[in-house]
N, C-alpha and C positions, 0 to 999 in steps of 0.2 A: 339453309341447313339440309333441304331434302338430296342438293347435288353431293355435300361436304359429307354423308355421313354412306354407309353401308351396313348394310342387317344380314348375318350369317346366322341362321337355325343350324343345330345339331352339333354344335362345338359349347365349352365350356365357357362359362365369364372371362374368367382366366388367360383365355385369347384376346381377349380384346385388344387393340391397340391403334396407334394415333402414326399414320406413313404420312410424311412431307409429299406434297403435290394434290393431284389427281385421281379418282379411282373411276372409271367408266365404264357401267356396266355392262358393253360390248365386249365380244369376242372380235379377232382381228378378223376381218374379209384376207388381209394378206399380211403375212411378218417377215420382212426383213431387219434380221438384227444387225444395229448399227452400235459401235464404240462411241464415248464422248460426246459432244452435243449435237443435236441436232434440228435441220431448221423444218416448220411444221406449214401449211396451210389450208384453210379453213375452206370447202365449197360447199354448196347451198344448191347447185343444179347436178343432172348427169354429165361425165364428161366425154359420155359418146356424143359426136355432136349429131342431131338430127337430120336427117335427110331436107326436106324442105325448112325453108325460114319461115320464122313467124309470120302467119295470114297469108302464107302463099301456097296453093295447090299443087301438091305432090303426083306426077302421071306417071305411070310408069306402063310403055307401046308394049316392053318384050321382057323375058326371065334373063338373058344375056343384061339386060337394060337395066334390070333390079340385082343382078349379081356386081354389076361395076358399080353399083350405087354404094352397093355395100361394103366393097371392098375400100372406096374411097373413103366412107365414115372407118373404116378398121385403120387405113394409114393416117387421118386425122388423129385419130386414137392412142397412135405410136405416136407421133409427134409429139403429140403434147405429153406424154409421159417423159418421151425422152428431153423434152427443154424443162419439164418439173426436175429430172437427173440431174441434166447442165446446172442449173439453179442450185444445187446443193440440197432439191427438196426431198428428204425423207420421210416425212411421214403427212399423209395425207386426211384429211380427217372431214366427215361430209354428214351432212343432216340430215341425206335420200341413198334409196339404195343403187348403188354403181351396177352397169350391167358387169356380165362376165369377162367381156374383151377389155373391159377399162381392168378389172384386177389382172388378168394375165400379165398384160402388159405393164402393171403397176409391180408385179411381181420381175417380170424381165429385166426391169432396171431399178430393183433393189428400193422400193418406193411401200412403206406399208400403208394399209389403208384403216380404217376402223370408221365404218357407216350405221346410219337409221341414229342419232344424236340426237339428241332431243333438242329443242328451240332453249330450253332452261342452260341446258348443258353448253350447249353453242354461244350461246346468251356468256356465260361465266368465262367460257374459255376466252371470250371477246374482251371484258372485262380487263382478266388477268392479265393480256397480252396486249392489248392495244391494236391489235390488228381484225380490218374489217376480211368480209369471205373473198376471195379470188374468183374473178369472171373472166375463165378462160377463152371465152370468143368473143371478144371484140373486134377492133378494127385489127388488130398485129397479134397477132397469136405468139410470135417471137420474142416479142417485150421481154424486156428485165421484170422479173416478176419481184415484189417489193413486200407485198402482199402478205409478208412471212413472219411467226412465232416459233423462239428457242428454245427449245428442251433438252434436259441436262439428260435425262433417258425416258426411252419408252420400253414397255416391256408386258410380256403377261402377265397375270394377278390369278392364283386358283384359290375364289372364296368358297368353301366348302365345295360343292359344288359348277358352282359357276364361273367361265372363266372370265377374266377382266383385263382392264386395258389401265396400268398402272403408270402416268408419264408426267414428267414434272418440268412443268414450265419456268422459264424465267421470267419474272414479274414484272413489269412498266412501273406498279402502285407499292404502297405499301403494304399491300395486302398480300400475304405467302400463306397459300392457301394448302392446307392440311387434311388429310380426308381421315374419320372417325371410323372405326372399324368397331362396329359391336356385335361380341360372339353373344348364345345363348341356348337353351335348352330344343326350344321352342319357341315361334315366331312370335308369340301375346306377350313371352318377356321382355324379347328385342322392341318390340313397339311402345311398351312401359319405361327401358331404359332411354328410348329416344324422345320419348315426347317429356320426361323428366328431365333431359340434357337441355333439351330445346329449351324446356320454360329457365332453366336454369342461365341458355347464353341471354336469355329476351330481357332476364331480370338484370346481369351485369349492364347491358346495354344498359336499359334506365337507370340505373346506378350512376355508371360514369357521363350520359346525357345531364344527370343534374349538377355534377362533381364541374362538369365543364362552363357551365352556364352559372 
C-alpha cells in the first residue's frame, strides 16, 4: 500500500483520484519523451564502469595516465548507452545515483532515466514485470539485452508540489496495479484517509481469504 498510494497536502478531497499504473516519487535525472510503448530496464549499480576491477589496485605513474583513464571509462559510458538505443531501451530506471556522464549520454540517445528507487519500489516494479536488474559488465557488453519491462507511457506527474515519475507497465500477473492519489487540507488528514483505506483493503483481504477457503 505504502508504494500504491500518494499523499498531496494543500489541494481539496475533491482531488483525489485512482491513475492506472505507477506513481514514483522521483523527479526524472533525464526526459526523453517517447510516443507508444516503451521498453524499460531495471539497474541496481553505476553505469560508469570503474576504473579498476574488483580487489585490484588502481596506480596511476602520470595526469596524462589518469586523463586516458578517464577518457576510456567516458567511451565505456557511450557505448553502453548507445547498445541500451540499439535495444530499443528507453527508459532507464536505477536504485543508485548515476553519475553525470551516464545522464548526458543517456540524454544524447534519447534514453530517460529516473534514479535513487527505493529497494520497495524496485522490489514491485520486479513483481509487476517479471524481469530481474540488468548487469551491464559482464563477460559481452554487446549481448542482446533481454533484461527488459513494457510500458504503455512514461511521463511526468506535478503532485501539488512535487514532481513525479507517472509510467504504466504491462503486467506478466494478474495483478494491474493502480496508484491512490489522496488530496487534503493538510498532511494529518491525508494520513487519517490512508491508514482508514489501508485498514479497509486488509479487512477485504480477510473477507475473501475466508470466502476462498
Amino acid at each position: 500500500f505504502a508504494e500504491l498510494h500518494a499523499a498531496v497536502a494543500g489541494l481539496p478531497l475533491a482531488s483525489s483520484r485512482v491513475l492506472p499504473g505507477l506513481v514514483l516519487r522521483r523527479d526524472f535525472a533525464a526526459y526523453c519523451p517517447v510516443g507508444g510503448d516503451l521498453r524499460a530496464v531495471l539497474v541496481t549499480e553505476p553505469l560508469r564502469p570503474p576504473l579498476p576491477a574488483p580487489g585490484v589496485e588502481f596506480v596511476v605513474d602520470s595526469e596524462s595516465q589518469y586523463q586516458a583513464s578517464l577518457r576510456w571509462s567516458s567511451r565505456r559510458t557511450e557505448a553502453l548507452m548507445k547498445h541500451l538505443w540499439s535495444n530499443n531501451v528507453k527508459l532507464l530506471l536505477s536504485s543508485v545515483k548515476q553519475e553525470e556522464v551516464v545522464i548526458y549520454y543517456a540524454k544524447l540517445y534519447g534514453v530517460s532515466v529516473v534514479e535513487c528507487l527505493s529497494l520497495e519500489e524496485m522490489a514491485l516494479i520486479r513483481e509487476i514485470t517479471g524481469v530481474s536488474p540488468y548487469a551491464p559488465f559482464g563477460d559481452n557488453i554487446h549481448r542482446e539485452i533481454t533484461e527488459t519491462a513494457v510500458a504503455a507511457f512514461c511521463q511526468p506527474l506535478l503532485l501539488g508540489s512535487q514532481r513525479c515519475v507517472h509510467v504504466g507497465f504491462t503486467s506478466v500477473c494478474a495483478f494491474q496495479p493502480h496508484c491512490l492519489i489522496l488530496c487534503g487540507p493538510v498532511d494529518g488528514v491525508n494520513e487519517q484517509h490512508a491508514a482508514a483505506l489501508q485498514g479497509a483493503f486488509t479487512m477485504l483481504q480477510q473477507l475473501f481469504k475466508r470466502v476462498d477457503q
